[in-house]
VOGU-3710 file (C-alpha; in Angstrom, 3 decimals, decimal comma):
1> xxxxxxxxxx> -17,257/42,941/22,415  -16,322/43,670/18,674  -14,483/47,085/18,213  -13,278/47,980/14,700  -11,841/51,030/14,080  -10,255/52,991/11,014  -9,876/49,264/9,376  -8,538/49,249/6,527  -7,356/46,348/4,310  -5,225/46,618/0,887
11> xxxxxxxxxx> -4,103/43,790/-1,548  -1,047/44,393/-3,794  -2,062/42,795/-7,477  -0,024/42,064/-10,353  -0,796/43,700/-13,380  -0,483/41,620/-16,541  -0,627/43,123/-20,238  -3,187/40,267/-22,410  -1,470/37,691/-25,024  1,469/35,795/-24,374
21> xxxxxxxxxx> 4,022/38,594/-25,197  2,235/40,093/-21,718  2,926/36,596/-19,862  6,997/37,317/-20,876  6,818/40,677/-19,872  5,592/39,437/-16,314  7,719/37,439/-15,746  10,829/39,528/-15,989  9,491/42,815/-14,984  6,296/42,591/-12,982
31> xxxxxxxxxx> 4,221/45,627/-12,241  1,665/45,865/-9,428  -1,463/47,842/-8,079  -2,660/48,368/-5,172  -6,604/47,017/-4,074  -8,430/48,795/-1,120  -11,144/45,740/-0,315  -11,698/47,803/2,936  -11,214/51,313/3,832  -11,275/53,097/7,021
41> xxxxxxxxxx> -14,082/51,272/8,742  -15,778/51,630/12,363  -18,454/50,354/14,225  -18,938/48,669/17,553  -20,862/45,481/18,255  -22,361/44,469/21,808  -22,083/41,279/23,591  -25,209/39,688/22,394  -26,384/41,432/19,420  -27,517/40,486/15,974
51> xxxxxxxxxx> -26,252/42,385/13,012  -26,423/41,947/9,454  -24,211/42,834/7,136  -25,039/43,304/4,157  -23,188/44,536/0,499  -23,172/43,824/-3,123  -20,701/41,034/-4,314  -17,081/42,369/-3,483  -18,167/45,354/-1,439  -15,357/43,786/1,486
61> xxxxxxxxxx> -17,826/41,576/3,450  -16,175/38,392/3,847  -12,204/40,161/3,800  -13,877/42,086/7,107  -14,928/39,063/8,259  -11,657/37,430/7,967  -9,707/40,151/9,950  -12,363/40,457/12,317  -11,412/36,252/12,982  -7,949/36,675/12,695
71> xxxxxxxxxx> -7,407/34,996/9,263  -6,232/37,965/7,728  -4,252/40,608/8,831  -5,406/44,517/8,335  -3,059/46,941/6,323  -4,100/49,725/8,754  -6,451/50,598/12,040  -7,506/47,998/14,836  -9,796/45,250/15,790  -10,145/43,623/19,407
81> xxxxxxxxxx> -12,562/41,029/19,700  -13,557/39,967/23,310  -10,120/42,058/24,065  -8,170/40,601/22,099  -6,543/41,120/18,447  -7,399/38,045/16,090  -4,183/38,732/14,527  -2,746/37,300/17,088  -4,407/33,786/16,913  -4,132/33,593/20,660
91> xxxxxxxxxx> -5,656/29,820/21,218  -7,536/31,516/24,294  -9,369/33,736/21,459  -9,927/31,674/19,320  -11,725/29,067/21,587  -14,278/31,702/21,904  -15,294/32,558/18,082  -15,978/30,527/15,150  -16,356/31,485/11,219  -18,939/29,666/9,528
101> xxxxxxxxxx> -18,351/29,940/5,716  -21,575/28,660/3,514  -18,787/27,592/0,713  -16,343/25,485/3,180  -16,752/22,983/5,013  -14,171/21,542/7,926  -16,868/17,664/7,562  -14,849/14,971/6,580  -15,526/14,127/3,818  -15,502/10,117/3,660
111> xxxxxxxxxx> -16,391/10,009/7,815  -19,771/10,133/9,689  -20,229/13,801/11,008  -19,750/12,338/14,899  -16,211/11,863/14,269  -15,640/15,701/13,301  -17,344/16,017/16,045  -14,831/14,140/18,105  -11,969/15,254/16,219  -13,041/18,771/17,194
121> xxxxxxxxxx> -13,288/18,154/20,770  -9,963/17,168/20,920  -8,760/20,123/18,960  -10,696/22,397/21,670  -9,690/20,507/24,648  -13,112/20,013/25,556  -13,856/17,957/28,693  -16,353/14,507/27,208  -18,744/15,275/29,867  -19,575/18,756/28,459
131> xxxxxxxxxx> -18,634/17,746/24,418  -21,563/14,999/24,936  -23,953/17,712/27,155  -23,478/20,421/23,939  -23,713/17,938/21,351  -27,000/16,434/22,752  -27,790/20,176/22,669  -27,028/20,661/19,314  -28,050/17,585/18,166  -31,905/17,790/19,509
141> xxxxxxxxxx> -31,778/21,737/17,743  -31,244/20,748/14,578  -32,775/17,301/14,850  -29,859/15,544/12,819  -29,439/12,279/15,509  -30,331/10,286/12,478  -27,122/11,825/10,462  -24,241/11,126/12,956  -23,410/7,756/11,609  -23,497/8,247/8,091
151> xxxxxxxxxx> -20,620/9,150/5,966  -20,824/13,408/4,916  -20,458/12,083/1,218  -23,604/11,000/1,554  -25,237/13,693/3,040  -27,549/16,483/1,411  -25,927/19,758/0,916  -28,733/21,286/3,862  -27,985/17,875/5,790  -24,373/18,706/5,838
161> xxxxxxxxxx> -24,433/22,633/6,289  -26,730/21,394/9,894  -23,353/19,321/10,337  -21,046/22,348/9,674  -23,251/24,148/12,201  -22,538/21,673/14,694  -18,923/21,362/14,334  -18,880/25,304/14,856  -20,517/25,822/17,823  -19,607/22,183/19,683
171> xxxxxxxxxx> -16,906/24,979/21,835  -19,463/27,550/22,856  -18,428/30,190/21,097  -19,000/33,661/22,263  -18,848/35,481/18,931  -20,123/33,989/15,979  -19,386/34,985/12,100  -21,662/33,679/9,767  -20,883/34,380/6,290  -23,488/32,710/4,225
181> xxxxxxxxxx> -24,734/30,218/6,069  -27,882/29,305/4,313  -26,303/29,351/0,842  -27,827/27,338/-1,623  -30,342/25,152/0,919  -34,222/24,543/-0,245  -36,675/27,063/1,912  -37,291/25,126/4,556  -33,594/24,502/5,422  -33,318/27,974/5,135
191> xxxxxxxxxx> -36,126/28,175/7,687  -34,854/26,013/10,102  -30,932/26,991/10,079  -32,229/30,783/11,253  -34,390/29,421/14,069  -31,326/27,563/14,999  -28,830/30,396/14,840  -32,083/32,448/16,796  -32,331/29,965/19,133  -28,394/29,716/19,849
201> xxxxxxxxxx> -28,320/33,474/20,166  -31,149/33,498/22,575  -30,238/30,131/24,744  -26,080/31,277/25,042  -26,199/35,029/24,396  -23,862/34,437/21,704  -23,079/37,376/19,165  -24,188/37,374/16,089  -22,357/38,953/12,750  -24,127/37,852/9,869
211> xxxxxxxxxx> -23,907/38,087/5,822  -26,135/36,642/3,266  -27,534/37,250/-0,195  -31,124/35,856/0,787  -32,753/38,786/2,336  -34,877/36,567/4,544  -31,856/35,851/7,142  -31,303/39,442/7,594  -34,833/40,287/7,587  -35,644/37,035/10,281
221> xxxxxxxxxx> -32,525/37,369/12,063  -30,769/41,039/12,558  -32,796/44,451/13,857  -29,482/45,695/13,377  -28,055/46,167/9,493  -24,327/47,396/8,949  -24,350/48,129/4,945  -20,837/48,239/3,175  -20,188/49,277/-0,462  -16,771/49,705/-2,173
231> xxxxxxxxxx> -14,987/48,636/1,118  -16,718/51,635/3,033  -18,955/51,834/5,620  -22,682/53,572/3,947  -24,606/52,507/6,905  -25,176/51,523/10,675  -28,776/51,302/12,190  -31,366/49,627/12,789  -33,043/47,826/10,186  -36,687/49,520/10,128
241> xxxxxxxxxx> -35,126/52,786/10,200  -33,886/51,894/6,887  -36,836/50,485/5,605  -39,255/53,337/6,722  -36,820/55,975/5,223  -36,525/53,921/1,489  -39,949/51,999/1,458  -42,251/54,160/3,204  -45,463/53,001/1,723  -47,267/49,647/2,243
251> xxxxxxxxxx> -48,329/47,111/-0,547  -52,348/46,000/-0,260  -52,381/42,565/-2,511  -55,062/40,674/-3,692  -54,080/36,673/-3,692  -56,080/36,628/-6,747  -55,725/38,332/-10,710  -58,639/40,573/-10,830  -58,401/43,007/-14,112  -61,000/45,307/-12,755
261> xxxxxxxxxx> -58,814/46,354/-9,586  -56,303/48,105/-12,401  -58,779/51,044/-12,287  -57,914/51,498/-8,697  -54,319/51,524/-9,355  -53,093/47,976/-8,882  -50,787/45,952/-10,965  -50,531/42,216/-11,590  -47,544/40,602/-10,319  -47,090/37,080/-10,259
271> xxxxxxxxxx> -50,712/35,912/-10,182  -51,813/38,614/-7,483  -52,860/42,188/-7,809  -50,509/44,642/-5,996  -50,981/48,457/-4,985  -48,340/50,467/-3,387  -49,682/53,182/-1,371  -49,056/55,669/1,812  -49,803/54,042/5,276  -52,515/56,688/5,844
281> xxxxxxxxxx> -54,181/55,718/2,805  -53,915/51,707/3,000  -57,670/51,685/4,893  -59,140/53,778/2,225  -57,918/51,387/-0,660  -58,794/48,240/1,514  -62,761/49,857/1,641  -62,631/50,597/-2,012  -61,661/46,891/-2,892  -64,329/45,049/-0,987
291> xxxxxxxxxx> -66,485/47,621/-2,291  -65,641/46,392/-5,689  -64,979/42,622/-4,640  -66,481/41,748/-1,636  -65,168/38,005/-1,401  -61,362/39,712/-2,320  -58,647/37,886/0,085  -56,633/40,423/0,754  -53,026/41,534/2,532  -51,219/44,434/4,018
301> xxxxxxxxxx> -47,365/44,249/3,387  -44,197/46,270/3,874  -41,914/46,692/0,965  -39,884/42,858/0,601  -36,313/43,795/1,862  -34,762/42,893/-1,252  -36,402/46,275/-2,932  -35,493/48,485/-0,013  -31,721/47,658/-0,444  -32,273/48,016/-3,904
311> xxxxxxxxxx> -33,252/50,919/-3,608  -30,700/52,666/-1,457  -27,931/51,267/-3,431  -29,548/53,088/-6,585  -30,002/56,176/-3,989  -26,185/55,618/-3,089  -24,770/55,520/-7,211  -27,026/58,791/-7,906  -25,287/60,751/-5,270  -22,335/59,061/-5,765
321> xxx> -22,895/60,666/-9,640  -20,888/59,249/-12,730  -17,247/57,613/-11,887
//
């Protein structure tokens, strides 16, 4: 389905010395750098399959995930995509994948969302019996019929990323990159964009390639995490593998502050009292507690996801050792 291998991606820069005097010297003699954004990466994804993928800010994420859809072209190694090369831009390829970018839209701007729609339909060459079936689809997903008619302008940014969704997926794509789809939407957008993308993946068997800085997609969305840092590949596997090996132990909380509970080893965090210890020992704690407060209302949670990559990118840097 997805096959990358050896990928590698490098942008020539210009170098520029600072003040004006620099600006000159640029201009008649430029020198230039190269920029590896992505180096010699591999991995396979299945038709079907969810998988985050996850880095800090300008680990290569998004430059992967414009090879991978054919908007850039790789310096080095290969990439075939339902067979083909997105290089290529073959129309037949690229009526199967679409690249959903949380920072651009393709709405227009002073039109209702239903003639995007339309617009896209045509682009497609999608037969109006099966446009209006999908779109009904769509439509009764997201529960945006009463957005259609009304100009994007005048839309809510969560209102008009529902939109986007639409207008990227009105072709049945097979293969679906999602680079930050839920950026900068209130919670419960954020809720009900990943039930969508769920529910698309589970209705169509569409594939799934997803990055996001809110750690509740990936955790809601992808078993399986690819991790990328400094354009290589760090890691490929399941998600709870990960966790379990950086965030072993389990966090008892108590929804309410209760000093006394400090003797027993928990903290305050946030108007709650939280203790971090070894699964085998999470009973033991919980007996202690209603011991001590018998009305506590307490919880049993992993490590949040944010703290597990957290920690393995700290893990990473100390074996990495100073630059």
């Amino acid at each position: 389905m997805i096959e990358v291998e050896h990928l590698t991606k490098t942008y020539r820069v210009p170098i520029k010395e600072p003040g004006f005097l620099g600006s000159v010297r640029s201009l008649v003699s430029r020198t230039w750098r190269d920029v590896e954004a992505v180096k010699d990466l591999s991995f396979t994804i299945e038709q079907g399959e969810r998988v985050g993928f996850l880095g800090p800010n300008g680990a290569g994420k998004t430059t992967t995930l414009k090879m991978l859809a054919g908007l850039l072209h790789p310096t080095s190694g290969a990439v075939r995509v339902l067979g083909a090369r997105p290089q290529d831009r073959d129309a037949a390829f690229l009526r199967r994948i679409t690249l959903v970018m949380g920072q651009k839209q393709q709405l227009l701007w002073d039109l209702p969302p239903r003639e995007t729609f339309e617009l896209n339909r045509a682009m497609y060459g999608i037969a109006r019996a099966d446009h209006a079936r999908t779109l009904d689809e769509l439509v009764t997903m997201l529960r945006i019929e009463a957005l259609l008619d009304k100009p994007v302008r005048n839309l809510s940014l969560g209102e008009r990323m529902k939109c986007e969704l639409v207008a990227a997926l009105l072709h049945r794509p097979q293969v679906l990159f999602l680079d930050e789809p839920t950026i900068g939407l209130d919670v419960e957008m954020q809720v009900q964009v990943r039930q969508f993308i769920a529910g698309i993946n589970q209705r169509f068997g569409a594939t799934v390639l997803l990055t996001s800085h809110y750690m509740q997609d990936i955790a809601a969305l992808t078993p399986r995490l690819l991790v990328i840092d400094e354009g290589h590949l760090r890691y490929d596997g399941a998600l709870t593998e990960l966790a379990r090996e950086m965030a072993p132990e389990r966090r008892v909380v108590v929804r309410t502050v209760i000093p006394a509970l400090l003797a027993l080893g928990f903290v305050e965090d946030a108007g709650k009292m939280v203790a971090a210890v070894a699964p085998e020992d999470v009973n033991a704690l919980l007996t202690r507690v209603l011991a001590m407060v018998p009305l506590a209302e307490l919880g049993v949670e992993e490590t949040p996801l944010e703290e597990v990559m957290g920690r393995y990118f700290r893990s990473a840097q100390q074996k990495a050792g100073p630059a």
